[in-house]
C-alpha positions as CSV (number, residue, x, y, z in Angstrom):
1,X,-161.4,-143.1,36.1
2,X,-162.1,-139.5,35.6
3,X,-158.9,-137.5,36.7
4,X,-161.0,-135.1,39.2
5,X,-161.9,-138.2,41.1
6,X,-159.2,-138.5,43.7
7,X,-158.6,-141.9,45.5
8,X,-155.9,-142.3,47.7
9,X,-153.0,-143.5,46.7
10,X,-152.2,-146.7,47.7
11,X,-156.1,-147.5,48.1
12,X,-156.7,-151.3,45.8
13,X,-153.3,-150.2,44.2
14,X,-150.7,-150.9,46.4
15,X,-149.0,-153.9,44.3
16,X,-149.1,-151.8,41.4
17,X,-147.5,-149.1,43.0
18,X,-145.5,-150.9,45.0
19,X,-144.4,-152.8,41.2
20,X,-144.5,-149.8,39.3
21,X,-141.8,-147.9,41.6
22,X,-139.2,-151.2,41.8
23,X,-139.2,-152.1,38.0
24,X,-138.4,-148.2,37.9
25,X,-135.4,-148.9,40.1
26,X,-134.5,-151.7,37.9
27,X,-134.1,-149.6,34.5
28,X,-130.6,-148.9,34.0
29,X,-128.5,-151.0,36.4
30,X,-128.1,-153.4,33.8
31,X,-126.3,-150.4,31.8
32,X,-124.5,-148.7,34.9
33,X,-123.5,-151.6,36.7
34,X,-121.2,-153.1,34.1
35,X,-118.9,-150.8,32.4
36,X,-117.0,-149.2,35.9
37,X,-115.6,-152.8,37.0
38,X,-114.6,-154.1,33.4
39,X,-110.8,-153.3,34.2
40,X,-111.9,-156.2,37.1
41,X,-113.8,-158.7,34.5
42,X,-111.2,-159.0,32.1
43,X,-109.0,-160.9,34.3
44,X,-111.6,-163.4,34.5
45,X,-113.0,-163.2,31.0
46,X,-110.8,-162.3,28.3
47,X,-112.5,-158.7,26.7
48,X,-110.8,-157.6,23.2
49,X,-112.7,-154.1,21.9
50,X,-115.1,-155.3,19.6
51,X,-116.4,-157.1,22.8
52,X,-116.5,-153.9,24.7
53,X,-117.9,-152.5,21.5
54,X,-121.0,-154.2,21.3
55,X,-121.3,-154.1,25.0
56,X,-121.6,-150.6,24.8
57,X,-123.5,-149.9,22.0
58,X,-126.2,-152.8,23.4
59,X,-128.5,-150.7,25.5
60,X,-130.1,-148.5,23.0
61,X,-130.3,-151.0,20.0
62,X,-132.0,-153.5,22.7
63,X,-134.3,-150.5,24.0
64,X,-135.2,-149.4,20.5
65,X,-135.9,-153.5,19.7
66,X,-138.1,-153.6,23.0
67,X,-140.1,-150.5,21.6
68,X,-141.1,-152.4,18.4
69,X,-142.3,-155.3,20.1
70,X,-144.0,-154.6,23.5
71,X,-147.1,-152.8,21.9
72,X,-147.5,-156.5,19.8
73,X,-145.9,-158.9,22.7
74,X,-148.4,-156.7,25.2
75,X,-151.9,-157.7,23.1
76,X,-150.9,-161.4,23.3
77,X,-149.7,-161.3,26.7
78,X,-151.2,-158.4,28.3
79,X,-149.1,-155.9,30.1
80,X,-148.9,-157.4,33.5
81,X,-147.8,-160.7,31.9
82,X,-145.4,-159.5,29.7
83,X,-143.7,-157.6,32.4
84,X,-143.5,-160.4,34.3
85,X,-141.8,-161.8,31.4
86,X,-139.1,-158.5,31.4
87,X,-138.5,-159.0,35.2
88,X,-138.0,-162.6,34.2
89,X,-135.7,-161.5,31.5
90,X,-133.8,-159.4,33.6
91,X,-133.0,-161.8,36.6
92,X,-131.8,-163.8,34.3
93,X,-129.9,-162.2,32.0
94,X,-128.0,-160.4,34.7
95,X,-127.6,-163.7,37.0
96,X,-126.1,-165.1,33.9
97,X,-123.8,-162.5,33.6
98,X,-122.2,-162.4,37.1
99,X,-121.8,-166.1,36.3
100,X,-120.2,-165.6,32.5
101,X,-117.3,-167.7,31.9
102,X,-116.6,-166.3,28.1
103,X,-116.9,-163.4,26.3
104,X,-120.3,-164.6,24.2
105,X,-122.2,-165.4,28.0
106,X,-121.4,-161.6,28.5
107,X,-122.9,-160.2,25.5
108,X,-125.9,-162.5,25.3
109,X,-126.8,-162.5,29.0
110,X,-126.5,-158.5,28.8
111,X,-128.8,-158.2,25.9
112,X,-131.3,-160.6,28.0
113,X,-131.2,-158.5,30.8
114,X,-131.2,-154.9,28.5
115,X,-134.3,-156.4,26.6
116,X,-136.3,-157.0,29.4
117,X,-135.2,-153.7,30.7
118,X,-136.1,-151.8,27.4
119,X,-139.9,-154.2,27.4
120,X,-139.9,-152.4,31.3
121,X,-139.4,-149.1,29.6
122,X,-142.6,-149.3,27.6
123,X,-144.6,-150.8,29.8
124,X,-144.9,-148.5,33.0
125,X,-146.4,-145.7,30.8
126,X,-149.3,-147.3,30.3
127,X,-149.2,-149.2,33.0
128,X,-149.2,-145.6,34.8
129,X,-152.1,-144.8,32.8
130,X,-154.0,-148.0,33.6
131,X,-153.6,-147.7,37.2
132,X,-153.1,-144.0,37.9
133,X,-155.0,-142.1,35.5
134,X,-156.0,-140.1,38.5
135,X,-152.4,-139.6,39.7
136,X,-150.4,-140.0,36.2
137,X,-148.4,-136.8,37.0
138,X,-147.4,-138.0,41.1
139,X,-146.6,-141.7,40.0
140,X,-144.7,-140.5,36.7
141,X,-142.8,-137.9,38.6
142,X,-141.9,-141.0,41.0
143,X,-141.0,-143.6,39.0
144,X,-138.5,-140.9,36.6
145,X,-137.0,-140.2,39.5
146,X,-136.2,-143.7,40.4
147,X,-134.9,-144.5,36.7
148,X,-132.4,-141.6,37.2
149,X,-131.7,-142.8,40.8
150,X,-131.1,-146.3,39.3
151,X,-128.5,-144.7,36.4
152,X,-127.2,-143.3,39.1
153,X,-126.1,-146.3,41.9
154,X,-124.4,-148.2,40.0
155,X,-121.8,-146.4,39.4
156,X,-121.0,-145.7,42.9
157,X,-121.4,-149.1,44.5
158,X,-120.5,-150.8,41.8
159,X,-116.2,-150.8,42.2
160,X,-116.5,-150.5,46.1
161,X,-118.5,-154.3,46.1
162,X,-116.3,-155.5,43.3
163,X,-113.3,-154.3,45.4
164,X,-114.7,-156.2,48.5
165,X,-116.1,-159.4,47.6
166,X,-115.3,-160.0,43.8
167,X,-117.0,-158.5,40.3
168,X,-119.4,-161.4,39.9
169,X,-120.9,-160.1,43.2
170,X,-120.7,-156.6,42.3
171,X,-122.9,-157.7,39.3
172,X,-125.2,-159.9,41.5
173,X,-126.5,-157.2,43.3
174,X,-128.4,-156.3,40.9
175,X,-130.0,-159.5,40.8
176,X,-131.4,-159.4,44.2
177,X,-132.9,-155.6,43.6
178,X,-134.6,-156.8,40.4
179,X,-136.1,-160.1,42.0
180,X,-137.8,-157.6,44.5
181,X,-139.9,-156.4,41.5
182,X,-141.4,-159.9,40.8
183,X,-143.6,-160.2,43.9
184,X,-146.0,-157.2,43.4
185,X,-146.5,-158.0,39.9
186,X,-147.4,-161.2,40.8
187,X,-150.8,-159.8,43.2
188,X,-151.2,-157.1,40.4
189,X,-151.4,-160.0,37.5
190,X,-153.6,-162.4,39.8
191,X,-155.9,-159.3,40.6
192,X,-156.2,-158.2,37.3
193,X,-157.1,-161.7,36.0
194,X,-159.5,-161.8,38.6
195,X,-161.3,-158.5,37.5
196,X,-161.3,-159.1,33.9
197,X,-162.8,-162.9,34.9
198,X,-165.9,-160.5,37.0
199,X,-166.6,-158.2,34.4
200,X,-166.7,-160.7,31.5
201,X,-169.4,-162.2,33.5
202,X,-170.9,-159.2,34.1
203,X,-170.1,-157.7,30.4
204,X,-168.9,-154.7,32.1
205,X,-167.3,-152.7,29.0
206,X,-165.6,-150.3,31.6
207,X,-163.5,-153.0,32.3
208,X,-163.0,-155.4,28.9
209,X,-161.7,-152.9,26.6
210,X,-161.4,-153.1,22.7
211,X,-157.4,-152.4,22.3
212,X,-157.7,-152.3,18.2
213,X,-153.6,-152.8,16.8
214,X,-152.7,-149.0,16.1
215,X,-148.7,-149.5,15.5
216,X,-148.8,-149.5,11.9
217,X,-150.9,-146.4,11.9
218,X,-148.7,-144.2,14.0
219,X,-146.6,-142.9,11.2
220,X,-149.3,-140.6,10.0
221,X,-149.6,-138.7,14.0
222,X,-148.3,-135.6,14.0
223,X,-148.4,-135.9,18.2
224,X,-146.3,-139.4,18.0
225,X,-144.1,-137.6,15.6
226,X,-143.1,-135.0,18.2
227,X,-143.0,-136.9,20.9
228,X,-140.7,-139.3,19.6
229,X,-138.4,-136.6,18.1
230,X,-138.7,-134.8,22.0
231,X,-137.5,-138.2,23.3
232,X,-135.1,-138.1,20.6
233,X,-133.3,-135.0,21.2
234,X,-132.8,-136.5,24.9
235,X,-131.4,-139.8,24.5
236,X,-129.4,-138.4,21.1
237,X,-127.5,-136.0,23.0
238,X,-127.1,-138.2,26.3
239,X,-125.4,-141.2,24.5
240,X,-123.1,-138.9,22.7
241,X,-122.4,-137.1,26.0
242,X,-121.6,-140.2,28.2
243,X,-119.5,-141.7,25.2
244,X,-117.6,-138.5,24.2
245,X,-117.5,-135.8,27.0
246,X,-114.5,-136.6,28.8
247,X,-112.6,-137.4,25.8
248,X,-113.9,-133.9,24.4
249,X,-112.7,-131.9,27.6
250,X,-109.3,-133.1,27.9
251,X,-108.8,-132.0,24.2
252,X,-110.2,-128.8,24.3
253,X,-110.6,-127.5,27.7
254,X,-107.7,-129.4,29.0
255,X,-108.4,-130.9,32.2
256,X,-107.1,-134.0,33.6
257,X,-108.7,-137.3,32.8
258,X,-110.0,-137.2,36.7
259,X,-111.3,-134.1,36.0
260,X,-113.0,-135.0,32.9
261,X,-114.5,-137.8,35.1
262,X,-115.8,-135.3,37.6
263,X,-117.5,-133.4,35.1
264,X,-119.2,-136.3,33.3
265,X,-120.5,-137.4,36.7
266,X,-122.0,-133.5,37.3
267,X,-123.8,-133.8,33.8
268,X,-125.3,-136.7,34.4
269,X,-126.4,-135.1,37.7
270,X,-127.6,-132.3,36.6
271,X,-130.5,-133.7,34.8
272,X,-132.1,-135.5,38.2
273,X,-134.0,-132.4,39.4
274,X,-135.6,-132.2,36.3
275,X,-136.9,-135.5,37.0
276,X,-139.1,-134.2,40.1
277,X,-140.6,-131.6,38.6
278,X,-141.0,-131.5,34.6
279,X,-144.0,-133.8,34.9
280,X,-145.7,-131.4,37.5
281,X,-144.6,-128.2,35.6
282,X,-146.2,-129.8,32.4
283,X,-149.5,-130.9,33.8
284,X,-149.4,-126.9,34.9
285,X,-148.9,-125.5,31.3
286,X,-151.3,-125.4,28.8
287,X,-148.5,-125.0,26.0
288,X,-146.2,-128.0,26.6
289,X,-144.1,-126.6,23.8
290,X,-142.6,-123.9,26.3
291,X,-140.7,-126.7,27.9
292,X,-139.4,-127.8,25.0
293,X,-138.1,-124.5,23.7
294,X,-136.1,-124.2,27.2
295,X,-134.8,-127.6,26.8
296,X,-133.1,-126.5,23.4
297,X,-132.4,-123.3,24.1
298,X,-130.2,-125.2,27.3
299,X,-128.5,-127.8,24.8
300,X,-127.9,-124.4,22.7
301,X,-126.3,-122.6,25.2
302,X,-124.5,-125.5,26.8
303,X,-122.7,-126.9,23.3
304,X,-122.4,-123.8,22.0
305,X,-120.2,-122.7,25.4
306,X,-117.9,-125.8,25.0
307,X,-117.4,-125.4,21.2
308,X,-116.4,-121.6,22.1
309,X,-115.4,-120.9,25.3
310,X,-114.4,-124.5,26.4
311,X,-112.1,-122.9,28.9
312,X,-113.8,-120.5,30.5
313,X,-116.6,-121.8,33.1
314,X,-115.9,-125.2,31.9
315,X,-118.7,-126.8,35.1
316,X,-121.4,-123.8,34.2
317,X,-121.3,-125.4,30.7
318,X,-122.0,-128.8,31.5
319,X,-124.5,-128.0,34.1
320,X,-126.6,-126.2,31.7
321,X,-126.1,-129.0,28.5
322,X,-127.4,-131.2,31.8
323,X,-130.5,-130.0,32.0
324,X,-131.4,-129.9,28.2
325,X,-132.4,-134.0,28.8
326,X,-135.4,-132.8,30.6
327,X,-137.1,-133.5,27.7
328,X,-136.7,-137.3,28.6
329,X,-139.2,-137.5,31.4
330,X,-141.7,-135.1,29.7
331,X,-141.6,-137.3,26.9
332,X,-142.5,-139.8,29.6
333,X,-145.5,-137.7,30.9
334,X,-146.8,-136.7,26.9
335,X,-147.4,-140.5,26.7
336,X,-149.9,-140.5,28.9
337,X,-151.2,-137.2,28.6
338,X,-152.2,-137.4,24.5
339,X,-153.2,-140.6,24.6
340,X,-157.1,-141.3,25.5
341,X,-156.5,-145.1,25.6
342,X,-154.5,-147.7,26.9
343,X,-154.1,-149.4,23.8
344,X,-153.0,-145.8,22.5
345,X,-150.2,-145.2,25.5
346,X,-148.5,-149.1,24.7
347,X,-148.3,-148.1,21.1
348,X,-147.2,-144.8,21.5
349,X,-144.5,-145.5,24.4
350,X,-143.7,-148.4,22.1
351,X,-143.3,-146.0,18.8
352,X,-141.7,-143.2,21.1
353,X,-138.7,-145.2,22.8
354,X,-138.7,-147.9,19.3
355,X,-137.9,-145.0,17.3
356,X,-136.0,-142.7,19.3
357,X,-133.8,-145.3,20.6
358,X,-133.1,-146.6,17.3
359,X,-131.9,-143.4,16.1
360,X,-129.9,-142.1,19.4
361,X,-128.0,-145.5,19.2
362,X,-126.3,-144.1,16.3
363,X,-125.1,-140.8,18.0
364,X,-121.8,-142.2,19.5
365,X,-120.4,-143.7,16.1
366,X,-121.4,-140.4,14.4
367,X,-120.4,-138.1,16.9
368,X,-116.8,-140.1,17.2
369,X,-116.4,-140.5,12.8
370,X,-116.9,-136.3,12.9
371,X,-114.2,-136.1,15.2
372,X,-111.9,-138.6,13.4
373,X,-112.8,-137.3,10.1
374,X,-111.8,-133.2,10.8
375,X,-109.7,-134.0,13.7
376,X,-111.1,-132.1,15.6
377,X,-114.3,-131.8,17.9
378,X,-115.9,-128.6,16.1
379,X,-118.6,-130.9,13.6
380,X,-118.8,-133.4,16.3
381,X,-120.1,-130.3,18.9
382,X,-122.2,-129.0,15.7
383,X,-123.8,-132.2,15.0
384,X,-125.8,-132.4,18.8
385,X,-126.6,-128.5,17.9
386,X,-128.3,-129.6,14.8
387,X,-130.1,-132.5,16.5
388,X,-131.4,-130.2,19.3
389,X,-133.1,-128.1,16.9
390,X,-135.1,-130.7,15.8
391,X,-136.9,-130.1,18.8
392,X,-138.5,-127.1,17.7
393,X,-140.8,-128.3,15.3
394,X,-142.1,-130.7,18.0
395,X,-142.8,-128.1,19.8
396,X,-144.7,-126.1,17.4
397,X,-147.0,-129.0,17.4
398,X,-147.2,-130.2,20.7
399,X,-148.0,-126.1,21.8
400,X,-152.1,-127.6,21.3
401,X,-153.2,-130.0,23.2
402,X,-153.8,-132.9,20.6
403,X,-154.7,-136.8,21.2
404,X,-153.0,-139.4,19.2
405,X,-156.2,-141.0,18.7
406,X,-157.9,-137.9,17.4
407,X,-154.6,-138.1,14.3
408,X,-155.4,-141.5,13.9
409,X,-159.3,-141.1,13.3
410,X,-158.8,-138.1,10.6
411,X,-158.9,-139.4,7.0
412,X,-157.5,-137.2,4.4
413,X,-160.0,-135.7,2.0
414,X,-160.8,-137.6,-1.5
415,X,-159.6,-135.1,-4.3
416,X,-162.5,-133.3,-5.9
C-alpha cells in the first residue's frame, strides 16, 4: 500500500491493531514481574544464586535465541501463526511459573514465557509493516510506548498484589493480560487465511508474495550492520544499567541503598518520552544519523558525569544516560523504514534483536568482572563509553537513506 494513501486507522484492521497494541503490553512483564517479589518466592521455592543467576541473565539470551529463529519459524508458519504460537508460549510459560513448585519449573517456565516474548519482539515489526505500511510511524510510536509501559507495571503492582493475595497471584496477573492478546490474533489469522485463499484463486501477486530466505545473506548489509549495532548500543548499556547502577551509586556517589533505588527507577523513566516521539522525529529527518549522534553524545555526557563528578547533580546524570536508549525504538522504526519487503523486515528485526541481544547479554558479567578485577568502577564506567561509540559508525552509514535489499542485490566486482 503506497504510504501517501491514507486509510483510516482501524478501517479492515482493527484485530491487528487491536493485537499488535496487546502483545506490545505483553513484552516485558515476564522480565519485570518476577525479580521485585523473589524475597516472597523463596519461602515457597527454595532459590540459591546460581538460580537467581540464570533467572537474571534469561531475558536477553532467550531474546537473542528468538531473533535467530523467528525469520525461519515465520516462513514455515507465517507470522500470524507463529505469534499465536509466542502468545501460546507465554500463557504458558508464565501460568507455569505462578504454579512452580521447584527451582527447575522456575527457570524453564520463565524461558517459555521469555521465548515467546523475544518471537513477540520480532514479529510486530513486520507485522507493523504488513498491516500499517501507511501508518508504520503512528502504530510504531504506539506499540514502543506500550513495551516501555509494560517494563514499567510490573514493578509497581507487582509487591502490592503479592502482599495482598500471595506471589503466585502477583505472577498470575500476568497471565490474564497476555491471554487478552490471543483473541485478535485469532480474526487476524482467520482473515489472513481467508485472503491469501482469494488471491491464490485469483493469482493476485499483490497479495501471494515471494518471501526468498535472506538470513544467511545479512552479514554482508552495511544497513543491518548499523542497525543492529544502534540496537546494540541500547540494550548494552540498559542491562548494565539495571544490573549495576545502584550498586555503582552507593560506592561512588554514596547514597543510600533507597536512594540508589529511586534513581534506578528515574533512569528507567527517563527513556519513556523518547518512546512517543523518536519514531515521529525520524520519519521527519532525512539524516537518521543525527539521532544517533545525540543518543551518544547523551550516554557520553551521562557516564562521563558519574565517572567524574558522581557527587555533584547525581539525578541530572542519570536523567541524561536515560535518554541515550532512544536508540531502542528508532532501531524499531529503521526496521521498517529500510526494508522494501516483508520478508526483508522478519529477517532484519530477526538479525537486529538475534544479534544485539546476544551481545548486550554479556554486558552485566563484563561490566561486574571490570569492577571486581580493578576494584573499582572506573573501567566498568569506561567500558559502556567505549560501547556507545560504536554508534557512530552506524550513523555514518545510516546518514543516507539505504534499503537492505538494495545491499543484498549488489554483487562485488570480479577482479580484472
Amino acid at each position: 500500500m503506497p504510504a501517501d494513501r491514507l486509510l483510516p486507522l482501524w478501517a479492515g484492521r482493527t484485530a491487528a491493531l487491536l493485537g499488535i497494541l496487546l502483545v506490545a503490553l505483553n513484552l516485558r512483564t515476564a522480565v519485570a514481574s518476577l525479580s521485585p517479589i523473589l524475597s516472597m518466592i523463596e519461602h515457597d521455592v527454595p532459590l540459591n544464586p546460581v538460580v537467581v543467576g540464570i533467572v537474571g541473565a534469561a531475558p536477553p539470551l532467550m531474546f537473542a535465541l528468538a531473533g535467530l529463529v523467528s525469520p525461519l519459524l515465520s516462513r514455515r508458519l507465517g507470522l500470524e501463526g507463529l505469534l499465536l504460537i509466542a502468545i501460546g508460549a507465554m500463557v504458558v510459560g508464565q501460568l507455569a511459573r505462578a504454579l512452580a513448585p521447584n527451582p527447575t519449573t522456575l527457570v524453564v517456565s520463565t524461558a517459555v514465557a521469555l521465548l515467546g516474548a523475544g518471537i513477540g519482539n520480532v514479529l510486530l515489526p513486520p507485522l507493523v509493516k504488513r498491516y500499517f505500511s501507511d501508518r508504520m510511524t503512528q502504530v510504531t510510536t504506539g506499540y514502543a510506548v506500550l513495551i516501555a509501559f509494560s517494563t514499567a507495571l510490573p514493578p509497581l503492582a507487582a509487591v502490592p498484589v503479592a502482599t495482598a493475595f500471595g506471589w503466585r497471584a502477583s505472577l498470575c496477573v500476568w497471565v490474564a493480560l497476555a491471554l487478552t492478546a490471543i483473541l485478535p490474533w485469532i480474526v487476524a489469522s482467520r482473515a489472513r487465511a481467508r485472503q491469501l485463499r482469494l488471491a491464490r484463486e485469483s493469482d493476485d501477486d499483490n497479495v501471494v508474495e515471494s518471501e526468498p530466505a535472506l538470513e544467511g545473506r545479512l552479514f554482508r548489509s552495511p544497513v543491518a550492520w548499523a542497525i543492529m549495532i544502534t540496537f546494540m548500543v541500547s540494550s548494552f548499556t540498559v542491562y548494565a544499567g539495571f544490573a549495576w547502577l545502584p550498586s555503582l551509586l552507593v560506592d561512588t556517589a554514596h547514597v543510600t541503598p533507597g536512594q540508589a533505588g529511586s534513581l534506578l527507577a528515574l533512569f528507567a523513566i527517563a527513556g519513556f518520552p523518547c518512546s512517543l516521539v523518536v519514531p515521529s522525529i525520524a520519519a521527519r529527518l532525512k539524516n537518521v544519523g543525527i539521532l544517533i549522534y545525540v543518543a551518544v553524545g547523551l550516554l557520553l555526557v551521562g557516564y562521563g558525569g558519574l565517572l567524574l563528578f558522581p557527587t555533584v547533580a547525581t539525578p541530572l546524570w542519570i536523567v541524561v544516560a536515560g535518554l541515550g536508549p532512544l536508540l531502542f525504538p528508532l532501531a524499531l522504526y529503521l526496521i521498517n523504514q529500510r526494508t522494501r519487503t516483508h520478508a526483508g523486515s522478519v529477517a532484519l528485526s530477526g538479525f537486529v534483536q538475534g544479534v544485539g541481544y546476544l551481545i548486550a547479554a554479556a554486558s552485566p558479567l563484563l561490566f561486574g568482572i571490570l569492577h571486581q578485577v580493578s576494584g573499582g568502577w572506573t573501567l566498568s564506567i569506561g567500558l559502556l563509553i567505549l560501547v556507545s561509540l560504536a554508534g557512530i559508525p552506524a550513523a555514518i552509514i545510516l546518514r543516507r537513506h539505504r534499503y537492505l535489499e538494495d545491499d543484498l542485490a549488489r554483487r562485488p566486482r570480479a577482479s580484472s
